[in-house]
VMD Tcl script that builds the backbone (N, CA, C; Angstrom):
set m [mol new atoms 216]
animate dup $m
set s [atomselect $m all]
$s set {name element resname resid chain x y z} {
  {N N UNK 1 A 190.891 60.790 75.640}
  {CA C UNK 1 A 191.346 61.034 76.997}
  {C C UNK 1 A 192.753 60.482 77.151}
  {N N UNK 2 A 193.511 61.331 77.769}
  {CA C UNK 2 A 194.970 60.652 77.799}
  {C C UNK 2 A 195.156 60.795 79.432}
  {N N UNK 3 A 195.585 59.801 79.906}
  {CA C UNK 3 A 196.242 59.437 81.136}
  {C C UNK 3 A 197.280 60.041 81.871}
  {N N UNK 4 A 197.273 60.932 82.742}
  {CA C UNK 4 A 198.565 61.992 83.047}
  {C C UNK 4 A 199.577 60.861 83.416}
  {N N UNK 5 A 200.872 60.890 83.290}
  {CA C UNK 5 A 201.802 60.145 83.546}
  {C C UNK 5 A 201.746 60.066 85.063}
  {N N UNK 6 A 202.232 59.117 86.021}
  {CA C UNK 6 A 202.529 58.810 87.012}
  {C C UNK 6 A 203.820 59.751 87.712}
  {N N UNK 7 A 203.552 60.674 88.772}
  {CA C UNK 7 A 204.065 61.459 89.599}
  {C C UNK 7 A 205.253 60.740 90.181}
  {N N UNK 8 A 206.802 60.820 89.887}
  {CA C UNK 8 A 207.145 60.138 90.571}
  {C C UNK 8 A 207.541 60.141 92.460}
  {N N UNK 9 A 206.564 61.587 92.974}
  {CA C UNK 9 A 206.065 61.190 94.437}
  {C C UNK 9 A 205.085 60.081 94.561}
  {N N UNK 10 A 204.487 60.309 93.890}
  {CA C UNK 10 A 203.229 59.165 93.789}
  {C C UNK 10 A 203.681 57.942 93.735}
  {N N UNK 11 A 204.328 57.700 92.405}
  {CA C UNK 11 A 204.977 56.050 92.604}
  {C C UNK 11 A 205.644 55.337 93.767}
  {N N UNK 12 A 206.716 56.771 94.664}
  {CA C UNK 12 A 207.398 56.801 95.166}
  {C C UNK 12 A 206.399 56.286 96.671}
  {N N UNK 13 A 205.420 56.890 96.649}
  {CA C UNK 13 A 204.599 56.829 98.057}
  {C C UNK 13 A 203.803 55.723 97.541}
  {N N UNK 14 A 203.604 55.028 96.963}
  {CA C UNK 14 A 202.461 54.284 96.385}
  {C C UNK 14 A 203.740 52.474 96.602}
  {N N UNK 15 A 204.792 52.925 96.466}
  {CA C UNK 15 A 206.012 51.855 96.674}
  {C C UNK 15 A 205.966 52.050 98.009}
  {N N UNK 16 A 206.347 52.921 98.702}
  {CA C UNK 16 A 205.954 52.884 100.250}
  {C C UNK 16 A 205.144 51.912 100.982}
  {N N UNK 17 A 204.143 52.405 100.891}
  {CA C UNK 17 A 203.048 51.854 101.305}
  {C C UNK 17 A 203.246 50.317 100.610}
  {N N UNK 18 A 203.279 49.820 99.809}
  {CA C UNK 18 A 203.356 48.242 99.497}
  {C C UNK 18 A 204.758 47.777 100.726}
  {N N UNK 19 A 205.463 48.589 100.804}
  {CA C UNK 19 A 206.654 48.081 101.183}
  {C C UNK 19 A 206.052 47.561 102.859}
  {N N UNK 20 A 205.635 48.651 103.301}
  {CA C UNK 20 A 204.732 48.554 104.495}
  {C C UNK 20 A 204.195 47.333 105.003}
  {N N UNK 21 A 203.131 47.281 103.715}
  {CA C UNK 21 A 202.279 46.470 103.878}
  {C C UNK 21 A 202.875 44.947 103.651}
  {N N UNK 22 A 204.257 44.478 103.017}
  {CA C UNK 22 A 204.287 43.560 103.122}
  {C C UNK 22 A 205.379 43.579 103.979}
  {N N UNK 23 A 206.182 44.492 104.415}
  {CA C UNK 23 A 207.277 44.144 105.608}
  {C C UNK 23 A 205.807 43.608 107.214}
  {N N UNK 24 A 205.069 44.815 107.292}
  {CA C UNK 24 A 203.865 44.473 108.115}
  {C C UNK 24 A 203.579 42.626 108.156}
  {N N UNK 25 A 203.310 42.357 107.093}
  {CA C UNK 25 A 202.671 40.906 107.002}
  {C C UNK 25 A 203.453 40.187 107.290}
  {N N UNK 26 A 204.639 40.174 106.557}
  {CA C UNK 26 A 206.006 39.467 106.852}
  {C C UNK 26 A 206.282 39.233 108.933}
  {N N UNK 27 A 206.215 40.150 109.296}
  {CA C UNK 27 A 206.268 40.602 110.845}
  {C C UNK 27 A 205.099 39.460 111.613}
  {N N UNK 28 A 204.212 39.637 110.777}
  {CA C UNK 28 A 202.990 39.224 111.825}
  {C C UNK 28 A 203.512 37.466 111.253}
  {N N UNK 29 A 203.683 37.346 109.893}
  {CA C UNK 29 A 203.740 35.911 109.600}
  {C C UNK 29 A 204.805 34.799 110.539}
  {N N UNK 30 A 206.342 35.685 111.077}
  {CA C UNK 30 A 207.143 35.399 111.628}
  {C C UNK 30 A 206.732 35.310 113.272}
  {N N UNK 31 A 205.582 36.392 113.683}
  {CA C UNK 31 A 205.216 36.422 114.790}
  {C C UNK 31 A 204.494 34.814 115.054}
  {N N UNK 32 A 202.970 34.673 114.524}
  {CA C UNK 32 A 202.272 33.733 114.362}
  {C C UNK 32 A 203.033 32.428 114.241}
  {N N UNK 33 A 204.309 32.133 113.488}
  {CA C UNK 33 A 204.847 30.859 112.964}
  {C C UNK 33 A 206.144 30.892 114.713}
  {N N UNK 34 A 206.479 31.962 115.403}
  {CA C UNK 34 A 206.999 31.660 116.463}
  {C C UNK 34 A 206.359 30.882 117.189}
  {N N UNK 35 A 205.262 31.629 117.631}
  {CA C UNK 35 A 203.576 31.404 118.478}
  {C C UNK 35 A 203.356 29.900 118.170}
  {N N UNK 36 A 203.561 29.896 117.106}
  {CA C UNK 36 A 203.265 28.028 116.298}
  {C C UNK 36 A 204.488 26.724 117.044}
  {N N UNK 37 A 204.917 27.482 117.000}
  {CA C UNK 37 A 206.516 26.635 117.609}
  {C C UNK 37 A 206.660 27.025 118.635}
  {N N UNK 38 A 206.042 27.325 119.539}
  {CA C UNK 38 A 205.977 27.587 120.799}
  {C C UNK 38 A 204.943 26.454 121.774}
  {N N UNK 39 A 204.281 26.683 120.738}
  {CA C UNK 39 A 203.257 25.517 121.440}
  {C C UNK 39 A 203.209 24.252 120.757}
  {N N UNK 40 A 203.672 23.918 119.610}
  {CA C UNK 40 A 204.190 22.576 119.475}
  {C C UNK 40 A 205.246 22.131 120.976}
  {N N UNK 41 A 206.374 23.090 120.786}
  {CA C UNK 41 A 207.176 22.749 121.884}
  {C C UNK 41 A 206.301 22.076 123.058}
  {N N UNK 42 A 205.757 23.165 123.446}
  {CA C UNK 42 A 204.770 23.110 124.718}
  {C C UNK 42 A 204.317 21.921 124.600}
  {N N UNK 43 A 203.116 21.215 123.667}
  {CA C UNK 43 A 202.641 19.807 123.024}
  {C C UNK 43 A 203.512 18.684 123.477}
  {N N UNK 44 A 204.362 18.804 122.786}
  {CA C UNK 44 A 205.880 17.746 123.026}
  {C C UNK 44 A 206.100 17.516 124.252}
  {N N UNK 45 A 206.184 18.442 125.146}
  {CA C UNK 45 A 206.690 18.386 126.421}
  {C C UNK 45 A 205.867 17.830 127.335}
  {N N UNK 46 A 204.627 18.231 127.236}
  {CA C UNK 46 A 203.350 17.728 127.662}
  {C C UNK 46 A 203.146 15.892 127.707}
  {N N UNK 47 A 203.662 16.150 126.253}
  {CA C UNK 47 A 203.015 14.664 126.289}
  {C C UNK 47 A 204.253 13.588 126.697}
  {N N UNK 48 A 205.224 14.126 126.661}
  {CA C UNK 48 A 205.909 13.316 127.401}
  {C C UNK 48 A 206.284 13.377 128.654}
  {N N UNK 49 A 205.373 14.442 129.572}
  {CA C UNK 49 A 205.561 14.690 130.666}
  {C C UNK 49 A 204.285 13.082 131.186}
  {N N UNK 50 A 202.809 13.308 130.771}
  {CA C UNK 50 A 202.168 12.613 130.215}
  {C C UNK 50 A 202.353 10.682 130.628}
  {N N UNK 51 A 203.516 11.047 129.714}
  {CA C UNK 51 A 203.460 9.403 129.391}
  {C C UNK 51 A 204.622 8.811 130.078}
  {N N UNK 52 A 205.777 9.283 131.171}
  {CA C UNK 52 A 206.761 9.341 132.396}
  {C C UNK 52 A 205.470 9.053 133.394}
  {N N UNK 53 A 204.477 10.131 133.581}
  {CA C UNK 53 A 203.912 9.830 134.721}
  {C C UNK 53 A 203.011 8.388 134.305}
  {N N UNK 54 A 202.510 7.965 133.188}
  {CA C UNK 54 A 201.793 6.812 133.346}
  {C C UNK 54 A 202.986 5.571 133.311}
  {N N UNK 55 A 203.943 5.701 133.166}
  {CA C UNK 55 A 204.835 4.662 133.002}
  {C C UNK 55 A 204.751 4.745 134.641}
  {N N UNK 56 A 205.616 5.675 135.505}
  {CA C UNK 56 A 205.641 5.677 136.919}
  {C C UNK 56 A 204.528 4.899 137.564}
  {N N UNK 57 A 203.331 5.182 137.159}
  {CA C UNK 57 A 202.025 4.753 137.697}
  {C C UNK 57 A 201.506 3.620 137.662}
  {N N UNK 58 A 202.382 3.061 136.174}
  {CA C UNK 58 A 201.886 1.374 135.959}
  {C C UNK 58 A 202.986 0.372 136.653}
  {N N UNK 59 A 204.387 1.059 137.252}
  {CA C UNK 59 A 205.223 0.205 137.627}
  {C C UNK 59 A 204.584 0.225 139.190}
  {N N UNK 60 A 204.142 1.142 139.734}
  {CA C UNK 60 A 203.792 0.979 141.204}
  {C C UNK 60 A 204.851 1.514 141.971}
  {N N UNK 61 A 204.946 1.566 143.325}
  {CA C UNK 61 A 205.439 2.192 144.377}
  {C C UNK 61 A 206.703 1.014 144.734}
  {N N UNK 62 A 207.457 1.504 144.759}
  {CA C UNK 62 A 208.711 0.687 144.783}
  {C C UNK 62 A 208.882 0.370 146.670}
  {N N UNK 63 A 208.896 -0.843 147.241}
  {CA C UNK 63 A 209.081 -1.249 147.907}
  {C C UNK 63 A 209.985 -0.808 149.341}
  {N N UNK 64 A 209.812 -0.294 150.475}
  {CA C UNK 64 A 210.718 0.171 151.415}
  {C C UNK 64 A 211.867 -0.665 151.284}
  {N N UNK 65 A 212.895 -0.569 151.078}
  {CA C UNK 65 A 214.125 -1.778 151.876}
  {C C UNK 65 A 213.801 -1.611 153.527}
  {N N UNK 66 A 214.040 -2.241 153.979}
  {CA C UNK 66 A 213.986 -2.548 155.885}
  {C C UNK 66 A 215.328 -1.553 156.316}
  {N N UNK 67 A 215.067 -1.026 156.793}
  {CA C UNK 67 A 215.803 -0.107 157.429}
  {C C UNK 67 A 216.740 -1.285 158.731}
  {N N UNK 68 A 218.161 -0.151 159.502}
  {CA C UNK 68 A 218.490 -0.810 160.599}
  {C C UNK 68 A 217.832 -1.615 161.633}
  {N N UNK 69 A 216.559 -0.371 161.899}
  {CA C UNK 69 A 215.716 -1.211 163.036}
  {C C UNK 69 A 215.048 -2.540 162.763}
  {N N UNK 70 A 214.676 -2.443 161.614}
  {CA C UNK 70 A 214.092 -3.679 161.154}
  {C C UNK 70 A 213.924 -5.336 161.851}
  {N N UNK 71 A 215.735 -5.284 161.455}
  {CA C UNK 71 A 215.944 -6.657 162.059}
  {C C UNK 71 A 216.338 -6.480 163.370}
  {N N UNK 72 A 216.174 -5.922 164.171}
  {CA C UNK 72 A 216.253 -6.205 165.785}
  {C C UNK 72 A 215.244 -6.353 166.497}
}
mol reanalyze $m
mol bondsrecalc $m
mol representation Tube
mol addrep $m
């Protein structure tokens, strides 16, 4: 049995399709790794939104100064 040689439409469409399939993956990999760094960001921000408000919270309410009327 001998093997018909490879069509070069065939190779030609058969390279296609790989090309596809990894420009495709490539796309989604860049998508997903944005998505990834998007919400790290998000994380980050959080937690130092987070840890401002417990600092605020452990110093307490800062004191009125006495206004004009005060002393009269």
């Amino acid at each position: 049995m001998t093997q018909a040689p490879d069509v070069p439409d065939d190779r030609e469409a058969r390279f296609e399709a790989m090309l596809r399939e990894v420009l495709t993956t490539e796309e989604e990999a860049l998508q997903r790794r944005s998505a990834k760094d998007l919400r790290t960001v998000a994380r980050y921000r959080a937690v130092g939104a987070k840890e401002r408000f417990e600092r605020s919270r452990a110093k307490g309410s800062k004191s009125r100064r006495p206004g004009p009327e005060a002393g009269r």
